[in-house]
C-alpha angles and dihedrals in degrees: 000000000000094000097058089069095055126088110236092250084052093053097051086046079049103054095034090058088053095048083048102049088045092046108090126250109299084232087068089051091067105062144106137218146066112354083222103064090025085069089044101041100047091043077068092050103046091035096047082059087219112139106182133127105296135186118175136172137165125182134197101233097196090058107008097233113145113241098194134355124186120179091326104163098057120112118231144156105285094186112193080002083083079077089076100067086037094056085045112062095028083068090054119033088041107027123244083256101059114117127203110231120215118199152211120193137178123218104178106293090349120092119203122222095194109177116213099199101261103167094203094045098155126202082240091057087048093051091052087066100039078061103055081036099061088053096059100039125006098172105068111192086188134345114209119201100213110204094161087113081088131019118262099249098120099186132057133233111287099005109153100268086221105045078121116191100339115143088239093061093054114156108263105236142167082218107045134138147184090014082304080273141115116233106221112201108194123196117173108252129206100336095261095036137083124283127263110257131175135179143219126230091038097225148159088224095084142058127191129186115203121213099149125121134224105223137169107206121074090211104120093358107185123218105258110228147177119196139177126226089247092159092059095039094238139153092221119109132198130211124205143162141049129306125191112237089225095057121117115230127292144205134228130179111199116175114230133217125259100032096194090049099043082055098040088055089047089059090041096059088044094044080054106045081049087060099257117134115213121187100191147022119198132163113244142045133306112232115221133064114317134210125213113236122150122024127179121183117195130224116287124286093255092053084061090044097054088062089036085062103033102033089028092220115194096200087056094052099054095040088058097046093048086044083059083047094052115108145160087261103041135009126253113308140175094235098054099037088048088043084051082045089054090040100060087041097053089035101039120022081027095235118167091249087201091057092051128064111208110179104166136345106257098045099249096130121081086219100077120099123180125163121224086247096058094055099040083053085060100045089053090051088051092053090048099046141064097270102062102100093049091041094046096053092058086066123094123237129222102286103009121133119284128021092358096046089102095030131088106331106160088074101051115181087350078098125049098188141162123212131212130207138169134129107310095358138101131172140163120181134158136084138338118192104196131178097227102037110034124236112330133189114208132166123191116180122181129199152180097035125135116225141015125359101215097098090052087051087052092058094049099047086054091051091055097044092058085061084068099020108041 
């Protein structure tokens, strides 16, 4: 037998290094809730081998009993959890039925482009009022693309100071249109020669240099890629890489730089194609008296929630948190739209504001810290308050388009989540309503991992799926 070879003091290390590596994670000895889902719930995480930075919490929201806590207090990054703030107070503080107007104005022989901050302001919006516009004035002295609704920092604290020219990344703007990004269709050309590319809008504000090469072998394949020259704060793109000649077409989203001027040329070539002549373009306001001639209001806020949450949009986020900073004295700013966030959150949902770092609205920024019990204290004041119907309908369900397609779709709208993605992070948090347990509200956020996500989505989707399936 094994043992007769050991010493006495050998087999006792022995046996304590066995009872060690079959004990779970200390952190899993640390946690609170229901014996029941404890059991469950640590079994997935032991079991999933992931040892990252965790934070989990689930409520009963019937009796408020925690079901499960694991390390809940701990601040961590949240990510596009950081939305949820944001919804929140947006809802509150400017009503689900607020619209975002966006303006053109005469001055004489000037005409006044004056953005309002509607995050979904569409070029055939734009167009709409190119159109009224040309009928009231076709000789344009100068037209001034007024963005003073909201400052000109267009990024926010803490935003990656190389995101480049990612959708994601677009520049926050008053004035801003078509996402304040180019679409990019590719198509593969003659095999040897560039790709087909084409572009929407169709402007002068671009340029774009091709070097890219049909091909019909994988071997070597290399990455496609269009890229902006974001470092130099240029408008040209480049586009690199392989495509096979047998690829469908694909799309690509890339910001662009200058926001107001991007729009204000927008509005110039349709001015023109309408029959109008301007002579200048130029970024600011135009002193006198001003007409009204042209408004346009845009759908109401929880129509743009519901892409902020589903598509979480990050243009929509910080538009809506400068709109909450805009008053009569200064124009929209971070710092007052994230100190009206705080304040709905320490006034309303009664979170200690100090123990809490809000940066931005869409959790960009790597400043932000939030802990699993802060956002689960939101989502029960939601469910509690006059906003939950129109607040739970922004929320994605397992298996809808966008961040939840690939996600849970066997429950459907049983779940209303948010997700939550950035380098080394990974969150979902929101609403469960199970049959056995009533409605819940739960928030995991994981942090500090190299690599994909998607193991750490897969945890937490089986976290989530035990709440039905137990």
């Amino acid at each position: 037998m094994i043992f007769r070879a050991l010493s006495s003091k050998q087999f006792i290390l022995f046996i304590l290094s066995w009872y060690i590596s079959c004990a779970p994670p200390r952190s899993l000895l640390n946690i609170t809730g229901d014996p029941g889902f404890k059991r469950k719930i640590n079994e997935l995480i032991s079991s999933s081998g992931l040892d990252v930075s965790m934070g989990i919490k689930i409520v009963s929201l019937s009796s408020g009993e925690t079901l499960y806590g694991l390390n809940n207090h701990k601040l961590l990054l949240p990510a596009s959890n950081n939305k949820l703030y944001t919804c929140a107070a947006a809802i509150e503080r400017l009503g689900a039925d607020h619209v975002f107007t966006t303006t053109v104005l005469r001055n004489g022989g000037n005409l006044i482009l004056k953005g309002g901050g509607d995050p979904d302001l569409t070029i055939d919006r734009l167009d709409s009022l190119a159109k009224i516009s040309v009928n009231v004035i076709k000789n344009v002295d100068t037209l001034f693309v007024d963005e003073s609704l909201m400052d000109t920092m267009y990024y926010g604290e803490g935003w990656m100071w190389d995101e480049g020219s990612w959708w994601y990344a677009a520049p926050i703007s008053a004035m801003s249109v078509n996402d304040n990004c180019i679409d990019f269709y590719v198509d593969p050309g003659q095999l040897g020669g560039p790709a087909k590319v084409d572009h929407y809008p169709r402007t002068s504000y671009l340029r774009f240099v091709n070097n890219s090469i049909t091909v019909n072998d994988t071997l070597d394949l290399k990455k496609f890629n269009i890229e902006r020259d974001w470092a130099g704060r240029t408008n040209q793109f480049t586009i690199t890489g392989e495509i096979l000649d047998t690829a469908k077409t694909d799309t690509f989203y890339r910001n662009i730089h200058d926001p107001a001027l991007f729009s204000g040329t927008l509005f110039k070539e349709l001015l023109e194609l309408h029959g109008a002549k301007i002579k200048n373009i130029l970024i600011g306001n135009s002193s006198g008296i001003l007409d009204t001639i042209a408004v346009h209001r845009s759908d109401s806020l929880i129509h743009s929630a519901f892409n902020l949450m589903n598509e979480s949009d990050n243009l929509t986020a910080e538009l809506f948190i400068k709109t909450m900073g805009t008053s009569t004295h200064n124009p929209g700013n971070w710092k007052d739209g994230i100190d009206t966030v705080k304040s709905f959150l320490f006034e309303k949902v009664g979170i200690d504001t100090s123990a809490i770092r809000i940066a931005d609205g869409s959790g960009v920024s790597r400043y932000n810290l939030s802990s699993p019990d802060q956002i689960v204290s939101l989502l029960s004041w939601v469910f509690n308050s006059a906003s939950k119907d129109d607040f739970i309908s922004t929320l994605p369900g397992g298996g809808w388009v966008g961040t939840m397609e690939e996600r849970l779709g066997s429950l459907g709208a049983s779940v209303r989540v948010k997700t939550g993605h950035i380098s080394g992070v990974s969150c979902l948090s929101g609403f469960a309503f199970t049959q056995k347990y009533g409605p819940l509200a739960f928030s995991m956020i994981m942090n500090g991992f190299i690599g994909s996500a998607k193991p750490y989505q897969q945890l937490q989707d089986k976290i989530c799926s035990i709440l039905f399936y137990d």
